[in-house]
Structures are given as C-alpha cells and as structure tokens.
Backbone of each chain as ProteinMPNN parsed JSONL, in Angstrom:
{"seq_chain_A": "XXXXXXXXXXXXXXXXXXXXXXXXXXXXXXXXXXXXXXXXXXXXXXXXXXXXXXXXXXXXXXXXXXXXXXXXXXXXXXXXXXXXXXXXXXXXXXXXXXXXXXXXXX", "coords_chain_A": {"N_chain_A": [[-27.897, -4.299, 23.935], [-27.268, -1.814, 26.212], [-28.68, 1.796, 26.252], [-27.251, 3.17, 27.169], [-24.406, 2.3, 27.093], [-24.561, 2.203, 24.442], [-24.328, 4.637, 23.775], [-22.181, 5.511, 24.775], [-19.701, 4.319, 23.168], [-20.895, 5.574, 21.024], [-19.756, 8.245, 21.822], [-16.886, 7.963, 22.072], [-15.738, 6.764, 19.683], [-16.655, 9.441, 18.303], [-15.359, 11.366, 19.168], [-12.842, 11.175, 18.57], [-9.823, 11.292, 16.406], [-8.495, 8.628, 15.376], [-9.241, 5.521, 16.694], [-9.189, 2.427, 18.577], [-10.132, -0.14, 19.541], [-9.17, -2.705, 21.613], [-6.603, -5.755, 22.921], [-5.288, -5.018, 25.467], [-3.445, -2.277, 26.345], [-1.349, 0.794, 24.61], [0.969, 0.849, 25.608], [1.244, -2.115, 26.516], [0.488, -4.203, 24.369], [-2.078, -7.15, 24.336], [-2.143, -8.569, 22.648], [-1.569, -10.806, 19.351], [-2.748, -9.599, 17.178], [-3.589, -7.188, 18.162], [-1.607, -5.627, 18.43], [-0.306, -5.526, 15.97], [-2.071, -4.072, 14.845], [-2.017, -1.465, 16.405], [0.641, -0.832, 15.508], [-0.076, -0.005, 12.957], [-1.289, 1.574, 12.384], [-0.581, 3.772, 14.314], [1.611, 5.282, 12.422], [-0.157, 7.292, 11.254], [-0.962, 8.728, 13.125], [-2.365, 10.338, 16.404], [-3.234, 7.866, 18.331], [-6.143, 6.536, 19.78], [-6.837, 4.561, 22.373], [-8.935, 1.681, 23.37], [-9.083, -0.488, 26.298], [-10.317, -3.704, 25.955], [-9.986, -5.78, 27.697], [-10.5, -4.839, 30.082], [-12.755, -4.428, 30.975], [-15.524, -6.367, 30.475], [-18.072, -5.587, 29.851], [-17.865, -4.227, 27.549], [-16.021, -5.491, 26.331], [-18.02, -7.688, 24.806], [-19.872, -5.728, 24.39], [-18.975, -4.09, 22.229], [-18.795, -5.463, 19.942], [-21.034, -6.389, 19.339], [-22.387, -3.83, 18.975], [-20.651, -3.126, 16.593], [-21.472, -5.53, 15.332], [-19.795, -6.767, 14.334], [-17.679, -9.639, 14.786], [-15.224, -9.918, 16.167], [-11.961, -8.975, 17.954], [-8.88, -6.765, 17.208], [-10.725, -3.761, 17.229], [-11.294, -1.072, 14.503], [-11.601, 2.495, 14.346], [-11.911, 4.958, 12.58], [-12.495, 8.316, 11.855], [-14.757, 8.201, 13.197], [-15.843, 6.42, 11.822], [-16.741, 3.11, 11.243], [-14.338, 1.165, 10.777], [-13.307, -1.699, 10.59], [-11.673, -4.991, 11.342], [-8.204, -6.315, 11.988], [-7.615, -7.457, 9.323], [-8.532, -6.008, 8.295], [-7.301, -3.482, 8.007], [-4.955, -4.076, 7.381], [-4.866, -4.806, 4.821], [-5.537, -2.324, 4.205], [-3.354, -0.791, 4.298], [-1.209, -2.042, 2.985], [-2.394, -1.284, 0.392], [-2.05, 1.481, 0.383], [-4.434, 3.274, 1.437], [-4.18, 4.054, 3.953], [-3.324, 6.538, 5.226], [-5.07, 8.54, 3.488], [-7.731, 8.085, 4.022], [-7.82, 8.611, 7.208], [-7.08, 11.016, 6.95], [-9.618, 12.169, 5.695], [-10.376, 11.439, 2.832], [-11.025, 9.937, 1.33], [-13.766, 7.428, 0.938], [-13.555, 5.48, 2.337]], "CA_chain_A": [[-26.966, -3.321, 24.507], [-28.28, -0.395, 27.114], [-28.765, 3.041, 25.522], [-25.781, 4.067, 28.139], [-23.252, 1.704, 26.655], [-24.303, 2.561, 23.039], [-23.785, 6.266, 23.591], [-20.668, 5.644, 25.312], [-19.1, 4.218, 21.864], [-20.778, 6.99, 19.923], [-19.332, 9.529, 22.13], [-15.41, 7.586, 22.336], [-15.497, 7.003, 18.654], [-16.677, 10.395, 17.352], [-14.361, 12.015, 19.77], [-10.834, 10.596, 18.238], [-9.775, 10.592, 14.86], [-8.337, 7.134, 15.387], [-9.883, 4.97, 17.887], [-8.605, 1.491, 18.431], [-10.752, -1.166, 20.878], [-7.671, -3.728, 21.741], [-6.695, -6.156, 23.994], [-4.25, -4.123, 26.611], [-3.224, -0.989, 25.973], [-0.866, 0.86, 23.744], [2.199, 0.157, 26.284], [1.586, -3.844, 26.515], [-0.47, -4.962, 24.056], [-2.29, -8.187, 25.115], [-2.42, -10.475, 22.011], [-0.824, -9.896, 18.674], [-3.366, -8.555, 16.038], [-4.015, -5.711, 18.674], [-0.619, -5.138, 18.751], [-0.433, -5.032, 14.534], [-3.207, -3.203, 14.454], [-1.592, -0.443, 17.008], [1.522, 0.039, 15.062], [-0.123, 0.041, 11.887], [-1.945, 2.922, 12.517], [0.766, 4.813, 14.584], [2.537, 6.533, 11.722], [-1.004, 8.098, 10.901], [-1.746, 10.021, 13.956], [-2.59, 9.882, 17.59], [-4.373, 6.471, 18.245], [-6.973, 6.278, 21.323], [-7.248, 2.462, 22.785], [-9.805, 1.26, 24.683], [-8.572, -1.937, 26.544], [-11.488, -4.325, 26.137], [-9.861, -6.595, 28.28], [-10.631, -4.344, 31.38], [-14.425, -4.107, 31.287], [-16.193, -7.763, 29.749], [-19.86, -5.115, 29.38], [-17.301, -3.48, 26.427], [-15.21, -6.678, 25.465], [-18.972, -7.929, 24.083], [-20.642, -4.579, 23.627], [-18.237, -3.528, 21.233], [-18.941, -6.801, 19.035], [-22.941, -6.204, 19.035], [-22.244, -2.256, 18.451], [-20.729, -3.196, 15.064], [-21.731, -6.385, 14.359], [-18.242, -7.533, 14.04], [-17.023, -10.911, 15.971], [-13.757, -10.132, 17.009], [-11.372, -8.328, 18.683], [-9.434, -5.366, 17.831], [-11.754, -3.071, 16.129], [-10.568, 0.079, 14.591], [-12.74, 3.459, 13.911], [-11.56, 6.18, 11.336], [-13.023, 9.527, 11.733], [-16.262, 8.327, 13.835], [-16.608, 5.235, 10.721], [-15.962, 1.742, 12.007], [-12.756, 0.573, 9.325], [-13.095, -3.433, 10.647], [-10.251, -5.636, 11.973], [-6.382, -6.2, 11.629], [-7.146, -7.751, 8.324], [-8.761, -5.322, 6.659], [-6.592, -2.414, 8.219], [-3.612, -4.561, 6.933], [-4.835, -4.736, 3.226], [-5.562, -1.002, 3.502], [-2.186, 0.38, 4.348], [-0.826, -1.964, 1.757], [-3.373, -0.646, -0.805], [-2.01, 2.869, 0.956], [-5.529, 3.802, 1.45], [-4.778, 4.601, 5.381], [-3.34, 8.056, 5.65], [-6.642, 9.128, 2.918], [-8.832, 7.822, 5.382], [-7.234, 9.576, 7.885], [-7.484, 12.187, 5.946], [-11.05, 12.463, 5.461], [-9.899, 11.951, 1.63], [-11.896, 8.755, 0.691], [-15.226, 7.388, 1.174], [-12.997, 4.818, 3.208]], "C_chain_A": [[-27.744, -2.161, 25.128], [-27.52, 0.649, 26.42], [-27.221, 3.674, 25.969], [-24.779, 3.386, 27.62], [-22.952, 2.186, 25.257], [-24.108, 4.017, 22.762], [-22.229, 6.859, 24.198], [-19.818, 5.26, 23.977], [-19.524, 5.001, 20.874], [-19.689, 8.205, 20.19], [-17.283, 9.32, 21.883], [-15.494, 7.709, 20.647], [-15.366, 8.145, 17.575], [-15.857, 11.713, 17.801], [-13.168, 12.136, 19.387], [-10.773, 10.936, 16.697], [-9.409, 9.207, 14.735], [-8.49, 6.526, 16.928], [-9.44, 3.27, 17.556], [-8.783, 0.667, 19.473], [-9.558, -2.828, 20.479], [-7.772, -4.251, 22.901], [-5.311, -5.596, 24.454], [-4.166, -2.954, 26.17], [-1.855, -0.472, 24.989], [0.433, 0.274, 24.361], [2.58, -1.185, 26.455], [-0.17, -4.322, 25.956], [-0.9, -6.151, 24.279], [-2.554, -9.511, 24.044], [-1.697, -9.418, 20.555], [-1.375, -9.324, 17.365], [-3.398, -7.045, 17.141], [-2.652, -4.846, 18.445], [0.094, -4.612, 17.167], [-0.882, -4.162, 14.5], [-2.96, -1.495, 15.24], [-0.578, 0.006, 15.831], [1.759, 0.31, 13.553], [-0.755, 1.429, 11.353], [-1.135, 4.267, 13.22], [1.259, 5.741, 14.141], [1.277, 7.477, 11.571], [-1.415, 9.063, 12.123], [-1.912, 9.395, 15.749], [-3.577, 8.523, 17.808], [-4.943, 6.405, 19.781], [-7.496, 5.028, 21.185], [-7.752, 2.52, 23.742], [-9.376, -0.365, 24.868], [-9.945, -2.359, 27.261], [-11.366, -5.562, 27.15], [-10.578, -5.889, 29.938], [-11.988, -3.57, 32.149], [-14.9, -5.083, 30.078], [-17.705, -6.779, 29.245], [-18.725, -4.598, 27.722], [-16.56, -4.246, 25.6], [-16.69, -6.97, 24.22], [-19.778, -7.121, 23.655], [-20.226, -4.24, 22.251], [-18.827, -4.293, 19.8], [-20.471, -6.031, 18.801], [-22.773, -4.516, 18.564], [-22.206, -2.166, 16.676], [-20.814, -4.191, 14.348], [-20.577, -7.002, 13.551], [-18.051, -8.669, 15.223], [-15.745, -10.399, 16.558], [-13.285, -8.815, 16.952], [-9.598, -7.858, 18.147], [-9.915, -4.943, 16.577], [-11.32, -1.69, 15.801], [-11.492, 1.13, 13.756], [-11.706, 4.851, 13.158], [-12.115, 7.416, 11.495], [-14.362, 9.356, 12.323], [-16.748, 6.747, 13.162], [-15.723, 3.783, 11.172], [-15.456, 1.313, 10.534], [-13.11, -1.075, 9.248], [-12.062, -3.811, 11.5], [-9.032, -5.606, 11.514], [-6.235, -6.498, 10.196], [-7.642, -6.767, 7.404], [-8.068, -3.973, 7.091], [-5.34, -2.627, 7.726], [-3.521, -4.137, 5.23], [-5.11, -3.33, 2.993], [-3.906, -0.398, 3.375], [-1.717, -0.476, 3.224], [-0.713, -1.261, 0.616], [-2.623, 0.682, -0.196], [-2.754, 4.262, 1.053], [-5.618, 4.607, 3.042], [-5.072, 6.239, 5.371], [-4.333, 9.302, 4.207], [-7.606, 8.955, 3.881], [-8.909, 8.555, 6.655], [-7.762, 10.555, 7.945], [-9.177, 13.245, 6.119], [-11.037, 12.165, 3.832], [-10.756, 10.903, 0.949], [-12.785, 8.316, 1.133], [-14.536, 6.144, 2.328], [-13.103, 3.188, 2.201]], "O_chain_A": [[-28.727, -1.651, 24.591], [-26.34, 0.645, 26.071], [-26.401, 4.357, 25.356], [-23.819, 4.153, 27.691], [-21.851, 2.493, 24.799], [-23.777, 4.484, 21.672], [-21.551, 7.885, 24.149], [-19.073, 6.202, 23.707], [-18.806, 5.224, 19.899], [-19.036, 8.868, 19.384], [-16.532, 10.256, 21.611], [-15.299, 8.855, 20.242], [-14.654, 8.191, 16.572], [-15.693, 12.747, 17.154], [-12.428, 13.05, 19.749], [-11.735, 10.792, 15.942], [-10.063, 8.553, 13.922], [-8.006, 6.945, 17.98], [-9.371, 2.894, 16.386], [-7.909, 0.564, 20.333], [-9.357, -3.574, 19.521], [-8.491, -3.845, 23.813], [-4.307, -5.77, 23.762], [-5.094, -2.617, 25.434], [-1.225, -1.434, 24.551], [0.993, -0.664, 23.793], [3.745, -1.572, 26.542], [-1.247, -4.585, 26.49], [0.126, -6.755, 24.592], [-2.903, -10.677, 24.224], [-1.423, -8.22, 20.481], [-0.674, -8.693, 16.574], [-3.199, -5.93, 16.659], [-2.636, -3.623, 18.306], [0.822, -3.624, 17.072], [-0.249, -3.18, 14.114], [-3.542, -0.501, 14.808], [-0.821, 1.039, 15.208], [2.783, 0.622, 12.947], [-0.69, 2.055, 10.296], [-1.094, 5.418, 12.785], [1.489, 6.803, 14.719], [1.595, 8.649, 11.771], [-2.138, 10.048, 11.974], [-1.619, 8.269, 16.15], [-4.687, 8.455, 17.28], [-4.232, 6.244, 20.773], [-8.245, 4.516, 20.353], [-7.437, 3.096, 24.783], [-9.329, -1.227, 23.99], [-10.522, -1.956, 28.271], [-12.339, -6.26, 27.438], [-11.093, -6.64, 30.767], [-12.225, -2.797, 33.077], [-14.74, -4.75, 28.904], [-18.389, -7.234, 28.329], [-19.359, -4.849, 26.697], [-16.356, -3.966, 24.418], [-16.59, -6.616, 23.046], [-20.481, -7.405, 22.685], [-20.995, -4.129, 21.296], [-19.216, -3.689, 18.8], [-20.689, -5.127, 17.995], [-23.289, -4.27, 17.474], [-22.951, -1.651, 15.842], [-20.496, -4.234, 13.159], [-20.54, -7.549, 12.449], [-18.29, -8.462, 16.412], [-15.492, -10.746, 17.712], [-13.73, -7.845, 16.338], [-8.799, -8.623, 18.688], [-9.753, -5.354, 15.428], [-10.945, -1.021, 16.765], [-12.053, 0.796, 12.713], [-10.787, 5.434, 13.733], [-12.279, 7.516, 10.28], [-15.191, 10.23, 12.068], [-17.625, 6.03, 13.642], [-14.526, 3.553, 11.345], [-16.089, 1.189, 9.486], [-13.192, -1.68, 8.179], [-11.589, -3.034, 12.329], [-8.763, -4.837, 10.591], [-5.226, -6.121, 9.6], [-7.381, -6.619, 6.21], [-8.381, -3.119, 6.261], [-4.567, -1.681, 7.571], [-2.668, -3.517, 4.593], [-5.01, -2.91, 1.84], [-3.458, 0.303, 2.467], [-1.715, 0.189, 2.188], [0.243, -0.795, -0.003], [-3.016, 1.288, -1.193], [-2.417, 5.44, 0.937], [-6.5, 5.381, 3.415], [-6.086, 6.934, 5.437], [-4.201, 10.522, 4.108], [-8.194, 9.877, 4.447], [-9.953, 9.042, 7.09], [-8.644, 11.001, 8.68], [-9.555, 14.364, 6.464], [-11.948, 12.838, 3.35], [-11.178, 11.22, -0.163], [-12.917, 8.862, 2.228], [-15.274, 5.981, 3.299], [-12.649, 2.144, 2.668]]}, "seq_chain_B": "XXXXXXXXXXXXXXXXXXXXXXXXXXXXXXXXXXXXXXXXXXXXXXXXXXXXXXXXXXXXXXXXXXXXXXXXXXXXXXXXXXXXX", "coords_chain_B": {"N_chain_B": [[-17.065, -31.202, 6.816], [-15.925, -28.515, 4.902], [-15.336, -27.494, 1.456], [-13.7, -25.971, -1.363], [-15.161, -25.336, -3.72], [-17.808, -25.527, -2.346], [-17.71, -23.173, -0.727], [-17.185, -21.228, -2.613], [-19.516, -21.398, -4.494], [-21.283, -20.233, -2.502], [-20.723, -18.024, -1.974], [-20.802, -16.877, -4.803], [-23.758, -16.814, -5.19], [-24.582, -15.315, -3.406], [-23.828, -12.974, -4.423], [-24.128, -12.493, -7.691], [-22.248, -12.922, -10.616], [-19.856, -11.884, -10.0], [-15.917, -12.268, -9.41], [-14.44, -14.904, -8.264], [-12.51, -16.705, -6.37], [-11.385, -19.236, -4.385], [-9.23, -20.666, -1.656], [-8.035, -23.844, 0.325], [-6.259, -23.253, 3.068], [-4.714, -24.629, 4.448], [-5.443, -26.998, 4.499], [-7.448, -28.848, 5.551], [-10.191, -27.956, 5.791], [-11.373, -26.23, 6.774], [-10.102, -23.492, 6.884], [-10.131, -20.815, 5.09], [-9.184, -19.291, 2.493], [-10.396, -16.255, 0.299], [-10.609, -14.553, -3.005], [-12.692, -11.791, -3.772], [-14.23, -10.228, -6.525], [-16.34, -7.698, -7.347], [-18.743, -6.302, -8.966], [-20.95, -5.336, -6.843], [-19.579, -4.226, -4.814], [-18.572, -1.658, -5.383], [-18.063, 1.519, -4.519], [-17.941, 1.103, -2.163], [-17.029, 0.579, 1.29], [-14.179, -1.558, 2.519], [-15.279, -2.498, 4.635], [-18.039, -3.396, 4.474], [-17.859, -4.767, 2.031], [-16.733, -6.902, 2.9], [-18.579, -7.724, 4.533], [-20.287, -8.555, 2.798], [-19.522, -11.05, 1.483], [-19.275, -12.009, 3.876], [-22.037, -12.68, 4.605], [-23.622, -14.777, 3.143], [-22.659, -17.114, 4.726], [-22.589, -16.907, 6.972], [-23.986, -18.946, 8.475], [-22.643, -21.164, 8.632], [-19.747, -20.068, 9.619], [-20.874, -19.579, 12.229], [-21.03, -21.987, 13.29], [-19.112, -22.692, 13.536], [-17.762, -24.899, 11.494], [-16.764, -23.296, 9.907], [-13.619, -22.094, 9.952], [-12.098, -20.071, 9.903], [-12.096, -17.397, 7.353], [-10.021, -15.964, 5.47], [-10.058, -12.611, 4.099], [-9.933, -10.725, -0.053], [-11.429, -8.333, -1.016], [-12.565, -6.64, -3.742], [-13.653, -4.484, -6.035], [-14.575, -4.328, -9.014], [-13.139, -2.221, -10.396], [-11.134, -1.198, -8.586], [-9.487, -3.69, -8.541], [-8.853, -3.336, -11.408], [-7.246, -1.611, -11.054], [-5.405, -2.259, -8.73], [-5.301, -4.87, -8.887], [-4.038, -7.833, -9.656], [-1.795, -8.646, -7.961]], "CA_chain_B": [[-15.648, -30.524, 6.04], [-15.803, -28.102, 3.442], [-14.175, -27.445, 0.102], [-13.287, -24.652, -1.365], [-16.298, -25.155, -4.637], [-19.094, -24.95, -1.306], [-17.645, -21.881, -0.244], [-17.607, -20.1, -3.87], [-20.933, -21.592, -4.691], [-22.773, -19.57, -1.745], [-20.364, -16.036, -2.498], [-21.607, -16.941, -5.803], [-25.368, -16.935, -4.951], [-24.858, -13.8, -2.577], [-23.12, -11.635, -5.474], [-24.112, -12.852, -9.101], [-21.705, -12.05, -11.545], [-18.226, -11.493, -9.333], [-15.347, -13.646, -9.958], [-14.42, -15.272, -6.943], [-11.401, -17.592, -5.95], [-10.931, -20.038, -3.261], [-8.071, -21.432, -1.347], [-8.242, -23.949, 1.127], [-4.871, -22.701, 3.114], [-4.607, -25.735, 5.586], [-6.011, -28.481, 3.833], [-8.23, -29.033, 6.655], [-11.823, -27.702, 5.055], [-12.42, -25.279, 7.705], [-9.327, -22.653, 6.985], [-9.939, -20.795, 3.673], [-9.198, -17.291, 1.922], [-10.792, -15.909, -1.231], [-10.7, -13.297, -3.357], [-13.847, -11.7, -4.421], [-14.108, -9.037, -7.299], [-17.493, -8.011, -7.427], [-19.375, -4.936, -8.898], [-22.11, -4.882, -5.678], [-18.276, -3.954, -3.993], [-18.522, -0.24, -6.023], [-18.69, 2.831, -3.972], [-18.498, 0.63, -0.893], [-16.469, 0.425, 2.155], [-14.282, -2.645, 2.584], [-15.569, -3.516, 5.98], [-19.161, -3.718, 3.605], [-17.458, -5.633, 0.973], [-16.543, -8.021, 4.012], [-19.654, -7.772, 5.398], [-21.375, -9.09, 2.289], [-19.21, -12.051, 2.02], [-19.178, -12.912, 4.973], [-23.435, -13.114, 4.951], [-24.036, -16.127, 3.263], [-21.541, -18.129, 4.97], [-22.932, -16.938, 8.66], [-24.457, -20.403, 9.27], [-21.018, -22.23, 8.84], [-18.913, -19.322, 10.533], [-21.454, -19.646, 13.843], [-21.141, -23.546, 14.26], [-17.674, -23.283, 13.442], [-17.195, -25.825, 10.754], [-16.391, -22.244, 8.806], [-13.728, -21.488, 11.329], [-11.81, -18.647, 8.827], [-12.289, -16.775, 5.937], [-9.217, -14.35, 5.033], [-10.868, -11.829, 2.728], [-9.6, -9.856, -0.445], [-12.054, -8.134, -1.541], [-12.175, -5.555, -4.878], [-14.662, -3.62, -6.868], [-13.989, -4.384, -10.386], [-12.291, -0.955, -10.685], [-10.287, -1.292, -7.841], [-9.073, -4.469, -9.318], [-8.228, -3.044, -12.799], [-6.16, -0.281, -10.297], [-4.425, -2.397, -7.677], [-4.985, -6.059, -9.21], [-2.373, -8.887, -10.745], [-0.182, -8.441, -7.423]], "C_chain_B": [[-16.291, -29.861, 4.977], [-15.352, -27.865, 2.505], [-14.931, -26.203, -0.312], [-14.895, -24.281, -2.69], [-17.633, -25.125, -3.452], [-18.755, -23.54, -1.11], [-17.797, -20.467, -1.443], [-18.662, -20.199, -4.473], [-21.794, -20.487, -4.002], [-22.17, -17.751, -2.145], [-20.826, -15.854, -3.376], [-23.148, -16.54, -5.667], [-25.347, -15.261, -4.736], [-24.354, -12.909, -3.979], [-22.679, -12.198, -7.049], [-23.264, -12.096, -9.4], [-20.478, -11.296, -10.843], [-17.558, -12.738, -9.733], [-14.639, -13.854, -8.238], [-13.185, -16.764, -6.65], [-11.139, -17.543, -4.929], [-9.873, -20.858, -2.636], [-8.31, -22.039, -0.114], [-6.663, -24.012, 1.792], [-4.913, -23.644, 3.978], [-4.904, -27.396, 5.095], [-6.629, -29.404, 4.82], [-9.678, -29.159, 6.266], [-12.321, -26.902, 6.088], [-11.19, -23.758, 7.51], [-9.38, -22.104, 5.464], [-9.523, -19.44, 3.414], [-9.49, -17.577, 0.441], [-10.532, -14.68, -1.509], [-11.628, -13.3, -4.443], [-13.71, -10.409, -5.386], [-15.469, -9.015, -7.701], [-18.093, -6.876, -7.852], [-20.531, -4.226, -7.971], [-21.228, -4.365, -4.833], [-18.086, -1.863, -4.604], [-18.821, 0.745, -5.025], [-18.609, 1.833, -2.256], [-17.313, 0.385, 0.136], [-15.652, -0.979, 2.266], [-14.816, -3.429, 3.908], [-17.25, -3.923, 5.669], [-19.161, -4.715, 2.952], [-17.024, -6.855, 2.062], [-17.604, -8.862, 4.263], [-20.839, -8.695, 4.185], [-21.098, -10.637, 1.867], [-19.521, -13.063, 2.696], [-21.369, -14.077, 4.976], [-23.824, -14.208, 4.453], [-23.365, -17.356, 3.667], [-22.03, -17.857, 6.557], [-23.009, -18.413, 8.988], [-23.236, -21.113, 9.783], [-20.229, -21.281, 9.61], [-19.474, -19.419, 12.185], [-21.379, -21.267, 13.89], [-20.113, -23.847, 14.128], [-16.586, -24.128, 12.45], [-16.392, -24.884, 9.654], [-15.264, -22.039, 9.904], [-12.904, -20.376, 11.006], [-11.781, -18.582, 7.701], [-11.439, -15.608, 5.831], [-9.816, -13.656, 3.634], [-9.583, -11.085, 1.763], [-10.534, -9.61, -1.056], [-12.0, -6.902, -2.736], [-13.473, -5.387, -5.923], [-13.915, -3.939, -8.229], [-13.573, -2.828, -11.167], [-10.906, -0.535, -9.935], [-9.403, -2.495, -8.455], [-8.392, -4.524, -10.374], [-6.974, -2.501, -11.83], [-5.223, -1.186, -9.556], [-4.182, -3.863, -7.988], [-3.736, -7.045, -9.709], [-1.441, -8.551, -9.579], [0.059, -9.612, -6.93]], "O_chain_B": [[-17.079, -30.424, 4.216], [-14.195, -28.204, 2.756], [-15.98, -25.645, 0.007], [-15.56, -23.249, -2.6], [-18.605, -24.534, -3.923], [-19.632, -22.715, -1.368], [-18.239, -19.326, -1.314], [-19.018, -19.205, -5.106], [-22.729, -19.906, -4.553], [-22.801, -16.735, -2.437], [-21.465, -14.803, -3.426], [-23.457, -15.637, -6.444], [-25.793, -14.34, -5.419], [-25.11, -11.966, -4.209], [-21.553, -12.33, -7.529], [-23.122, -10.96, -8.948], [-20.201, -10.144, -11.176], [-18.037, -13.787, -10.163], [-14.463, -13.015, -7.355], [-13.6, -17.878, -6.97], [-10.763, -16.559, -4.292], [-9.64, -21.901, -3.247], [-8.748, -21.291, 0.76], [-5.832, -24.703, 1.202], [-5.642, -23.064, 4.782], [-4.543, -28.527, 5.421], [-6.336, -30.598, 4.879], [-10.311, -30.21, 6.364], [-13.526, -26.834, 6.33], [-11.601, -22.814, 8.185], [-8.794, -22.755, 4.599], [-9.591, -18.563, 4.275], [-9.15, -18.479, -0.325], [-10.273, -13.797, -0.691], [-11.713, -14.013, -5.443], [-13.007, -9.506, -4.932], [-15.948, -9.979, -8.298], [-18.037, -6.077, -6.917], [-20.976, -3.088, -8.115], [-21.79, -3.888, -3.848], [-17.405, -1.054, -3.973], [-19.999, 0.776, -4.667], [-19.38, 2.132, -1.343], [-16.407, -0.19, -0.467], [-16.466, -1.886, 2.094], [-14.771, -4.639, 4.129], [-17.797, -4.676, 6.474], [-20.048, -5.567, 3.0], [-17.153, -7.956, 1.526], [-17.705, -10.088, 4.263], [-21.865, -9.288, 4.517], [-22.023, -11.449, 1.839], [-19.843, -14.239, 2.524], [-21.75, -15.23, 5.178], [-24.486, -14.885, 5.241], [-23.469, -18.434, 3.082], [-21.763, -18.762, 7.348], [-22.177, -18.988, 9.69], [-22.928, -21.502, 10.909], [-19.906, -21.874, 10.639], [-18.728, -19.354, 13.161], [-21.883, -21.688, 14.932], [-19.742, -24.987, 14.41], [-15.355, -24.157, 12.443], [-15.636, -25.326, 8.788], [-15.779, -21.771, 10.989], [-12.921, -19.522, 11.892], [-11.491, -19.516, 6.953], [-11.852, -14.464, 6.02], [-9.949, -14.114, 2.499], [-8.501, -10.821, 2.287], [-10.857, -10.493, -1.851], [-11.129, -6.083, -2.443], [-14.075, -6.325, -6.445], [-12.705, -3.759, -8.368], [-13.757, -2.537, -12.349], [-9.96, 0.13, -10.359], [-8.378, -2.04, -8.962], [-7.512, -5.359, -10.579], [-5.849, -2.993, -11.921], [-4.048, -0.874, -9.749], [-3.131, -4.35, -7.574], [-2.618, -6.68, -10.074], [-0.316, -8.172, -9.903], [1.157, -9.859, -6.432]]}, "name": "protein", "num_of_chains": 2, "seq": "XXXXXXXXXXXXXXXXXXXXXXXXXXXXXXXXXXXXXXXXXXXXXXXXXXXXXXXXXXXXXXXXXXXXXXXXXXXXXXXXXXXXXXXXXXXXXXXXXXXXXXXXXXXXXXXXXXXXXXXXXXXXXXXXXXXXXXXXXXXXXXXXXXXXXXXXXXXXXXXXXXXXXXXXXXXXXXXXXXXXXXXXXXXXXXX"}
C-alpha cells in the first residue's frame, strides 16, 4: 500500500467517531451486510461511509490496511471494531454505545 | 472436506487450554461456526479474539476448502457474564 493511501485511512478514520467502509453509500446500500452494518450503528451516532465500491485502490487497500478480508469494515473512535459479525455480536452483548463511548477497551 | 474435530484440533493447538465447540452448519465440511472461550481472549479486543482464531486456520480459509468460520468468541470472564444464552 503507498504511504498516500495509508495516511488517507489514518486521517478518514481518526477524523469520525464512527467510520463505516461499505459497499454504496448510506442512501443505497450495495449488498446486505453493509447495509446491517449501517443501521446497526445508526442509533449510536453520526456514521461516515466510505463507498469502496467507487475507488477499487480503496476496495483492496482497505483489506491490506487491516488485515481483514472482507467488506464492510467498521472503525470506533480511530480503532478498527471488524465486520458485520462481530459488530452484530457486540450490540447484542450491548457493548456498542460503550465503545462509542470511549467506555471500554472495545 | 473438513469436519468439525480438524477445525477444533488446530484452535486447540493455537490456544491451549480454551474450550472450543464446533458446528458444521451446512453439512458440507466447508461452512462451520464455533465458539471459543479462551483465557489468551482476556483484556482483548474481539476483532483480536477473531484474529487469533482465525490464524491457524489461514491455510484452509486462503484455498477455500475453509470457506466460513462464524465466530463467538469469549474470555472466560466474559463467558461467566454473558454465557449459557
């Protein structure tokens, strides 16, 4: 990954409190974990989506950034959280809005 | 094909001393979910507790014959706290 791509996801991630790399955007999500994964996070706060569908250097950057395979990826306070499944078993657990927060180690 | 005693064998290896249950949800040998309870899971993030999982199973997840693994993963404290559901 070039230095310029990997400072572009430092700077988007540590910018947001919730950050949310998806396929489409929040208005038409483009597959349907992204689209979980949007309105799971929703009640907690403003959510900033980057649609990875609309630049392929960021569809696969993203992946090598955190060393995650797939697609969408969701960041917490600057701290990469994981995918739909483990953002699913948190709100269960009703670990989100701590995280959120700043309230737990995540 | 794999079965579900390959796949808790190698979580096994990676994280002596967790208890670890396998399901193969398809009855295929490539579709599985476990749940790992592990004390190397303490103090740790679950996208960590994923992450350590997932590592001795890379080989089979990159050629595919792995082709998912739904995780639950739990710190044997977390477990006492949120377990038995």
């Amino acid at each position: 990954m070039t230095p310029e791509l990997k400072a572009r996801f430092d700077q988007i991630t540590q910018s947001h409190p919730i950050v949310l790399f998806m396929k489409g955007n929040a208005l038409f999500p483009q597959c349907g974990f992204s689209a979980r994964a949007l309105s799971l996070l929703q009640p907690h706060g403003e959510v900033f989506t980057v649609d990875v569908l609309a630049d392929p250097e960021v569809r696969q950057g993203i992946k090598d950034y955190t060393n995650w395979p797939t697609i969408p990826q969701i960041f917490i306070r600057g701290q990469f959280i994981g995918g739909s499944d483990i953002l699913t078993e948190l709100a269960e657990r009703g670990e989100l809005a701590d995280l959120v927060a700043g309230k737990s180690p995540a | 094909m794999l079965d579900t005693d390959f796949i808790r064998s190698r979580i096994l290896e990676a994280l002596p001393g967790s208890e670890v249950e396998v399901r193969d949800t398809t009855g295929t040998g490539d579709h599985f979910e476990a749940r790992v309870v592990s004390p190397d899971f303490a103090g740790k993030a679950m996208v960590q507790q994923h992450q350590l999982v997932y590592a001795p199973l890379q080989t089979w997840l990159k050629t595919g014959e792995l082709h998912a693994l739904a995780l639950k993963t739990y710190s044997p404290e977390q477990w006492k706290k949120l377990g038995n559901r």
